[in-house]
N, C-alpha and C positions, 0 to 999 in steps of 0.2 A: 504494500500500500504506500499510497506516497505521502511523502511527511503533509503537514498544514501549508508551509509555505510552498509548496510546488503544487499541492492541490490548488491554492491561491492564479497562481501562477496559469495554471490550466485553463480554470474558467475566465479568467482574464485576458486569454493570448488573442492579441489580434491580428487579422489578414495577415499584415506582413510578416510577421512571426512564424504563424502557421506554415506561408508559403514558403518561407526560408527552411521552417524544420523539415516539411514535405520533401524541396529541394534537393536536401543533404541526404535525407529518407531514402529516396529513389537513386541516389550516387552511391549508396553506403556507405556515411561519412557520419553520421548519426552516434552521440551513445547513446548507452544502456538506459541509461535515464530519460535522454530524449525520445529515445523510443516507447519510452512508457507515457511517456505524456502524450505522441501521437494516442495511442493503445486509448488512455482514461478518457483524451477529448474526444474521438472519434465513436466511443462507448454512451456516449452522452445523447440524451434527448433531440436539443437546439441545433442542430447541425444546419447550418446556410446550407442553400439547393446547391451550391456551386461545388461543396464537397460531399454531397448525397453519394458518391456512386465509390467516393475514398473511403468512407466512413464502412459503405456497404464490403469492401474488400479488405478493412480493417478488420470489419465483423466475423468475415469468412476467416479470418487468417486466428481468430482467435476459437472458433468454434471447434475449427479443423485440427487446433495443434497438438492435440492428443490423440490422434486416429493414429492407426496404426496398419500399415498391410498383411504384419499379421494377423488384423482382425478377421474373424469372421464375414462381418457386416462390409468389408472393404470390398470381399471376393462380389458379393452381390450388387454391391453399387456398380462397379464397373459393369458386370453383366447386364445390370438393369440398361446400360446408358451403348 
């Protein structure tokens, strides 16, 4: 969980902020921390239309990160698709 003050930090990031962390995000230049802040904003309610479809592939990437191909449930998903 992230401290108060980067919770802070979070709900307060603006445009440009955002668009510089995304930036770095998509170069691999990002840390661990910043990467958790995309992770908690994008997890949030309020998401502007303009990053509706980030937030949605945030979403996926945190659903999915425990699946596993030795699951069971994997063999079937791919056969479903």
């Amino acid at each position: 969980m992230l401290s108060g003050k980067n919770s802070q930090r979070l709900t307060l990031m603006d445009s440009n902020k955002l668009n510089e962390l995304l930036a770095r995000y998509w170069e691999c230049e990002t840390s661990l921390e910043e990467e958790q802040l995309l992770r908690e904003y994008f997890r949030g309610k309020d998401i502007p239309d303009e990053w509706k479809e980030t937030a949605g592939l945030f979403r996926y990437f945190e659903e999915n990160k425990k699946k596993s191909v030795t699951d069971i449930s994997f063999d079937a998903g791919v056969m479903a698709k």
